[in-house]
N, C-alpha and C positions, 0 to 999 in steps of 0.2 A: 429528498423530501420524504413525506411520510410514504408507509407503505400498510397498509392496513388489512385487517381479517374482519369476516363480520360477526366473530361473535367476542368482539373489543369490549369488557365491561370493566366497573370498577374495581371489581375484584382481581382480575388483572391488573392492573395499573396498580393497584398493593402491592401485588405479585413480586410484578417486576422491580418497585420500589424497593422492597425487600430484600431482594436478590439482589439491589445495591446496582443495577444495571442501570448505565448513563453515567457512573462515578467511578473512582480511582483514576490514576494512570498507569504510561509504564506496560509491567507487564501483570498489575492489579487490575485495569481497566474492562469493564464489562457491558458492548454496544448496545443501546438498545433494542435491538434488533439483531438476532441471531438466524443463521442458516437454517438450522432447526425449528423454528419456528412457521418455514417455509418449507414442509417436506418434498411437495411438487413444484417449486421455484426454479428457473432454467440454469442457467448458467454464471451459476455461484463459485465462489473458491475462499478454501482457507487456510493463503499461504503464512509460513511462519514469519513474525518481523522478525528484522537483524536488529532495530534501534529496541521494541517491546519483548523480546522473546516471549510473544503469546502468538495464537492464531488470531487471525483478524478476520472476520468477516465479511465479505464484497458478494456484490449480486449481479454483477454485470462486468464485463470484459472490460470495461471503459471504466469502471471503479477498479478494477484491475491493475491496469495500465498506470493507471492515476496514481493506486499506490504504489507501484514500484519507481514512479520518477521520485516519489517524496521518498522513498527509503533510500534511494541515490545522493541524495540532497546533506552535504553537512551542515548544514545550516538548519535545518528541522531534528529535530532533537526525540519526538514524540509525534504517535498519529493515532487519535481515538478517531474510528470509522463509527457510522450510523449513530451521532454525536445528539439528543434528545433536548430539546426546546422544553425542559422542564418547568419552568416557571411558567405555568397556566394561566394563572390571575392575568401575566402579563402579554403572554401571547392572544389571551381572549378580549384585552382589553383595545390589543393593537389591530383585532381583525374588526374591531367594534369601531375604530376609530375611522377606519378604511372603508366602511361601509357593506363589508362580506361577512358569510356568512362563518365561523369558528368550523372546521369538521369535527363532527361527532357519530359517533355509530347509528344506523340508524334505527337498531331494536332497542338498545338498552338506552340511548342519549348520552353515553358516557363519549367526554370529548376528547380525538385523540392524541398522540404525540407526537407532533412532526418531528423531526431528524434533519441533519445533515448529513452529508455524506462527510466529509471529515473535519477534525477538531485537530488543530497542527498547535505545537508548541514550536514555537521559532528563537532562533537565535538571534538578537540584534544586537550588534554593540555589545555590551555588554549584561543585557537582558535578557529574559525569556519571553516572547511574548505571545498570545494566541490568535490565530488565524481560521477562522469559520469558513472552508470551500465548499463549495458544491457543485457536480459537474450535471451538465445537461447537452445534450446534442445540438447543436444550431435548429437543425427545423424544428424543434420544440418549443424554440424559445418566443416562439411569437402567437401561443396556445392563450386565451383571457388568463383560466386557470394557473397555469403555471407563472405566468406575470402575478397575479396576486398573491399565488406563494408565496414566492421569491422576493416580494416586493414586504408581505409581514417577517418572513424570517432575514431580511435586511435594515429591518425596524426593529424586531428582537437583537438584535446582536449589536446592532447600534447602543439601546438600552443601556447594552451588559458592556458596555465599553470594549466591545471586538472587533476586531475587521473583519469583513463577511464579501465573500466574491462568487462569480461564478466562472466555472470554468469550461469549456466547450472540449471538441475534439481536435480542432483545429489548435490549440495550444497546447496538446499534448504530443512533445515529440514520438511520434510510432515507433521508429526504430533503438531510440534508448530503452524506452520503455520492452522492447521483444527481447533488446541485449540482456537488460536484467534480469529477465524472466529466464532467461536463458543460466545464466551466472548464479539465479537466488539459492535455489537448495545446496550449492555448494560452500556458501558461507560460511558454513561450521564445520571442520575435518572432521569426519566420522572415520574412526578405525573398524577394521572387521578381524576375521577370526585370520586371519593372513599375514596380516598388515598392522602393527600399532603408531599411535600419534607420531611418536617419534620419530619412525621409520617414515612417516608420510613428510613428514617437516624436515627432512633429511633430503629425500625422493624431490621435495618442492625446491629446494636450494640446487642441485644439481639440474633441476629444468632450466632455471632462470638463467645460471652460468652460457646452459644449453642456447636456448633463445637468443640471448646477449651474442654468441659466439656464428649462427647459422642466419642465412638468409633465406633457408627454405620453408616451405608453408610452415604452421603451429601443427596441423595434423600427421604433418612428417615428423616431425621434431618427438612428441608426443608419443607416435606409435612406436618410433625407433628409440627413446626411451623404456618403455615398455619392455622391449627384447631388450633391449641391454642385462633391465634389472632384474629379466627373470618375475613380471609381475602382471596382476590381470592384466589382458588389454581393455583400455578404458580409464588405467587409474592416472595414468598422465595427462591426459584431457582434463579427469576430475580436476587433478591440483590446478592448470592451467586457468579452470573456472572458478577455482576455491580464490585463487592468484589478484584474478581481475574484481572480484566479489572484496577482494579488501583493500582493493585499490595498492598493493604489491607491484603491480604489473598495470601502466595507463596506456590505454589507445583511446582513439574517440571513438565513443560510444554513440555520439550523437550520428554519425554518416554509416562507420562503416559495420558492415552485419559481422558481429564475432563469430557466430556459427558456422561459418562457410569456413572458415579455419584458413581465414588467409596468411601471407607471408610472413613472416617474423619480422619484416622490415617494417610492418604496419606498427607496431608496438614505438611506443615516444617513449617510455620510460619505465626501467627495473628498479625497484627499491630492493635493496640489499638487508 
């Protein structure tokens, strides 16, 4: 939901108008709400998508989590975080109709933007459609405040012809979400001064043979690659991560921890 400063004025909300924040997609998209904006804010992150190839913005471990199950997900296509209830007229008209009071700053009265936390383009059938989530912790959920929020930004998005949900902690699976946190940054082979694409795409096909072939841990497999090809220690793990990151390489994700570099037996499936 919203997250506010108090020195929110009109001329802001131009600002960010102007800066086109709240619109595009992809990797044109621009949240309304940036890290930066928050210089003293706890514990934010801005990892790269795989689906936007932008930075994404998140302010909490649990927006975190959240976005790495949907960048998991083939069936979501697109993820705008801190997604802006733009249409004013109608979110003031819907806190008017509830009987609450619109938030507005409270030096200047300019009123302000609430957010989602994510804007999902989905895949249905053969459609794209949108999806309005927003996560919040259980013991939160039974705050007056945050009911009334939740209860006008489920009446805006009704509106705008969207589905609008919440989502808690409890339906975020913890350990997909830790796996892919784990796997993310290896999504894209980065070559270095040692090493080029090729040679890594080379390096990655002779793991997998590898794995296919041994029943002993991924970390054995891995390091004893390494010494074979004469190459840093670490860059057969990398591919290993790069591997599962494009789905090359399937284990469940949902049970077992990747990190602990279990058995090779754990892996269900090599694509070639």
């Amino acid at each position: 939901m919203a997250r506010s400063k108090q020195d929110w004025t009109q001329a802001k909300f131009e600002r960010y108008c102007k800066e086109g924040r709240g619109e595009g997609s992809g990797k044109d998209y621009k949240p309304w709400i940036k890290i930066q904006d928050f210089p003293s804010k706890g514990r934010v992150s801005r990892p790269p998508g795989w689906k936007t190839k932008r930075e994404h913005h998140l302010f909490s471990d649990n927006e975190k989590r959240l976005f790495y199950v949907f960048e998991w997900s083939d069936a979501i296509v697109d993820i705008r975080e801190q997604f802006p209830l733009l249409d004013l007229d109608l979110a003031i008209s819907i806190a008017d109709e509830m009987g609450i009071n619109y938030p507005k700053d409270p030096q200047s009265n300019t009123p302000h933007v609430l957010t989602t936390d994510f804007m999902l383009s989905v895949k249905q059938s053969k459609n794209i459609v949108q999806k309005a989530r927003t996560f919040k912790l259980t013991k939160d959920l039974g705050s007056k405040s945050v009911a009334e929020k939740f209860e006008l930004e489920k009446r805006y998005f009704a509106a705008k012809g969207i589905d609008w949900g919440i989502i808690t902690e409890k339906e975020v699976p913890k350990q997909l979400a830790e796996n892919i946190e784990w796997i993310h940054t290896a999504y894209k082979l980065e070559e270095n001064a040692d090493i080029n694409l090729e040679e890594l795409r080379n390096i990655a096909n002779i793991l997998k043979f590898r794995l296919q072939e041994s029943d002993a841990s991924i970390n054995k497999i891995t390091t004893a690659l390494d010494r074979d090809m004469n190459i840093e220690s670490g860059t057969s793990l990398y591919l290993f991560r790069h591997l599962l990151a494009r789905k090359e390489i399937i284990m469940d994700m949902l049970i077992t921890k990747i990190s602990s570099c279990p058995s090779s037996k754990e892996i269900q499936k090599i694509i070639f």
